[in-house]
C-alpha positions as CSV (number, residue, x, y, z in Angstrom):
1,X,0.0,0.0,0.0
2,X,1.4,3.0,-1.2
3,X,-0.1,7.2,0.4
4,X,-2.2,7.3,-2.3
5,X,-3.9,3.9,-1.4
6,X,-4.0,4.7,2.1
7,X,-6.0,7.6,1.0
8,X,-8.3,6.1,-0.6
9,X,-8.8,3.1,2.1
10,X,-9.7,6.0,5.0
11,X,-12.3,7.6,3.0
12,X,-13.5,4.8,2.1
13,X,-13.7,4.0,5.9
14,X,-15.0,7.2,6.3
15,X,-12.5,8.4,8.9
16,X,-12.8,11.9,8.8
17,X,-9.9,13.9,7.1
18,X,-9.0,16.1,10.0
19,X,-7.5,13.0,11.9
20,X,-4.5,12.4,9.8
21,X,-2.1,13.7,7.5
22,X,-0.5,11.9,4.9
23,X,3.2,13.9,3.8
24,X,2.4,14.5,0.0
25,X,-1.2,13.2,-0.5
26,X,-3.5,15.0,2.5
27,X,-2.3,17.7,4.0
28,X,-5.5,19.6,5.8
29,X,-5.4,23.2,5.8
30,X,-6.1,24.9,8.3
31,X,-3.6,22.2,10.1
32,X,-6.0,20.5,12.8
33,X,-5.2,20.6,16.6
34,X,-4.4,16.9,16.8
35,X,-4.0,14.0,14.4
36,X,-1.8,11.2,13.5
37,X,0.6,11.2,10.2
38,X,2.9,9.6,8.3
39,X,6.0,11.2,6.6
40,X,9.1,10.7,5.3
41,X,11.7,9.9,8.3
42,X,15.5,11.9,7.8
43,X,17.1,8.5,7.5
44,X,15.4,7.5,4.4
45,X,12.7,5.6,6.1
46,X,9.4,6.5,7.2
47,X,7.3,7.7,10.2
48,X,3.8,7.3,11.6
49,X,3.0,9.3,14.7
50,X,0.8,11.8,16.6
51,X,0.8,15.5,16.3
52,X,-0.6,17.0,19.4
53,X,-0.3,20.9,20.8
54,X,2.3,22.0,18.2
55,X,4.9,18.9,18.5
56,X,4.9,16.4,16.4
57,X,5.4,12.7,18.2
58,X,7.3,9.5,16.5
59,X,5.4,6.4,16.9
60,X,7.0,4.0,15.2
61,X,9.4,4.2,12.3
62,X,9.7,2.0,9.4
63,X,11.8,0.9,6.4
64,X,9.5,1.4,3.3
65,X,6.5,3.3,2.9
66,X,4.1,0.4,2.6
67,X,5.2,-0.6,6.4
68,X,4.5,3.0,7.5
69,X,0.8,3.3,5.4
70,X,-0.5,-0.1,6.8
71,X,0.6,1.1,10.4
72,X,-1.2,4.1,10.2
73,X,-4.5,2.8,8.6
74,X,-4.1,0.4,11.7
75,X,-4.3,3.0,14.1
76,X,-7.3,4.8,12.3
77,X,-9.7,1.7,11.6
């Protein structure tokens, strides 16, 4: 599963687009309070995590980006 996929699968699931944000694909605007994302990591891997008052919180981070979008549609359905 690729962003773009994950997408797809959470409106499909009807989660509502101000919980998440995925880096490229949904980015709300204006930026919610809270919500959980996924995003490129600065070693080369990715990250899925929570974004709460301001600071952005690592979860869990991942080798490939299919690793990251399954984990995060995990935590949403």
């Amino acid at each position: 599963m690729d962003r773009r996929a994950l997408h797809a699968a959470l409106v499909e699931a009807r989660i509502p687009g101000g919980y998440y944000r995925i880096e490229g694909v949904h980015e709300p605007v204006p930026t919610p309070p809270d919500f959980l994302f996924v995003r490129r990591g600065g070693d080369g891997g990715w990250e899925t995590g929570a974004y709460e008052r301001g600071t952005y919180e690592v979860i869990a981070r991942h080798p490939d980006e299919a690793t990251a979008c399954a984990h995060l549609l995990s935590l949403l359905v």
